[in-house]
Structure formats: C-alpha cells, structure tokens
C-alpha positions as CSV (number, residue, x, y, z in Angstrom):
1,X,-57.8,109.1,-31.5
2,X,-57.0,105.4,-31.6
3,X,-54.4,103.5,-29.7
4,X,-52.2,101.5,-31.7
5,X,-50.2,98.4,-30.5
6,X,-47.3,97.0,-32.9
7,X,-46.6,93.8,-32.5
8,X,-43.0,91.5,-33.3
9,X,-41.5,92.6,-36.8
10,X,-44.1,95.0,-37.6
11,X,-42.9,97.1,-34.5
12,X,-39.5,96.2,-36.1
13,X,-41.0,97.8,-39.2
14,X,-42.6,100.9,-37.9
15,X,-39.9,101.5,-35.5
16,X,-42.7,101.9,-32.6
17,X,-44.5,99.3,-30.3
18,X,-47.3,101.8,-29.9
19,X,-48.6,105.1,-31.7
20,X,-52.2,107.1,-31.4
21,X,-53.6,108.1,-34.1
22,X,-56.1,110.5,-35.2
23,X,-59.3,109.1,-36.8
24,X,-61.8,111.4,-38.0
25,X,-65.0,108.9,-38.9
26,X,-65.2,105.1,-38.3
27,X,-63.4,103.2,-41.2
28,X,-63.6,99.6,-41.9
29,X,-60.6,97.8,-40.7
30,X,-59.1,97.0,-44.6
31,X,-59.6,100.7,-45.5
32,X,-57.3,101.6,-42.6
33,X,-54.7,98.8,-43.1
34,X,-54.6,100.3,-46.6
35,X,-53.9,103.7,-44.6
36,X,-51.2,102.2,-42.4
37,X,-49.8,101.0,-45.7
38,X,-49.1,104.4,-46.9
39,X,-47.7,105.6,-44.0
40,X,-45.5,102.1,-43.2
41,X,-44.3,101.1,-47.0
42,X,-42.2,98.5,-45.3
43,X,-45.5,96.6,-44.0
44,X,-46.3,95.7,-47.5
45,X,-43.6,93.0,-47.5
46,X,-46.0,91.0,-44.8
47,X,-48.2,89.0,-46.7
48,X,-50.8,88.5,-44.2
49,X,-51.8,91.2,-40.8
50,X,-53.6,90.2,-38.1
51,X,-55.7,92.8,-36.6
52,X,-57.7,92.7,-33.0
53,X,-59.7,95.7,-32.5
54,X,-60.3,96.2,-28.4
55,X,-58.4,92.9,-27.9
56,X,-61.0,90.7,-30.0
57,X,-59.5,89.2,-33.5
58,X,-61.8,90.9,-36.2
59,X,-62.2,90.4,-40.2
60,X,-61.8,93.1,-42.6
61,X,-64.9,94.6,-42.9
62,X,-65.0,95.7,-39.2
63,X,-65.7,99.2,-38.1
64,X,-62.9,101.3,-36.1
65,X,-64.1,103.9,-34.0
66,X,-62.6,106.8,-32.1
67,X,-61.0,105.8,-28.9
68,X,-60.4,102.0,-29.7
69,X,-57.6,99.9,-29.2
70,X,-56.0,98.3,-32.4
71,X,-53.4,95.7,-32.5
72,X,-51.7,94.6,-35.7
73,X,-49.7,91.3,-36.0
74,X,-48.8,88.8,-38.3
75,X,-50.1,84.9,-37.9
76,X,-48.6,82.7,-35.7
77,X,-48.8,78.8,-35.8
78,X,-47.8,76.8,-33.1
79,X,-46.3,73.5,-33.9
C-alpha cells in the first residue's frame, strides 16, 4: 500500500485529500501518474503534476515502492 496526499485542485478533482492505494511491484513515478490518469480522468486537464515521493520532489523516472508516501500537486510560482 501507498499513502497518497491530494493537494489544492487536484483534491478538488479527485474529491479526496488522501487515499491508500494498493501497489503490487515498484513502478516508476510516470507509469503511475499514467495510472492515476485512468482512474482520475479529470486530472488530465492539469497540464503539469508535481510529485514528491516520501516528502522529497522527484522526476519521472523515480521508483515507488510499497509503503511510501506520495504527494501530487501542481506548480506553484511565487511572485
């Protein structure tokens, strides 16, 4: 299992600030995003997600194993 943290408008979208999730084998985080697409149509109006994986930011070719902590959210820019 994998904890899942929604962030801003995609917690809008998925209608959930948090959600486990059962992950069988370790999948790179774009394969997974691609997952989360399926499941979450809406997200696919967000051009960009942000993804943190055990509350570092990682790139898309990062492992996710069982038991860790995802957050998605989208970009922010301060100004």
């Amino acid at each position: 299992m994998i904890n899942i943290l929604y962030f801003a408008r995609i917690a809008e979208l998925t209608g959930k600030r948090t959600e486990q999730r059962a992950l069988p084998a370790p999948v790179t985080v774009n394969a997974w995003l691609a997952q989360l697409h399926e499941t979450y149509p809406a997200l696919k109006d967000i051009g960009v997600l942000k993804v943190a994986v055990n509350k570092k930011h990682v790139q898309a070719d990062t492992l996710i194993h069982d038991r860790d902590e995802v957050a998605i959210f989208e970009p922010v820019t301060g100004g």
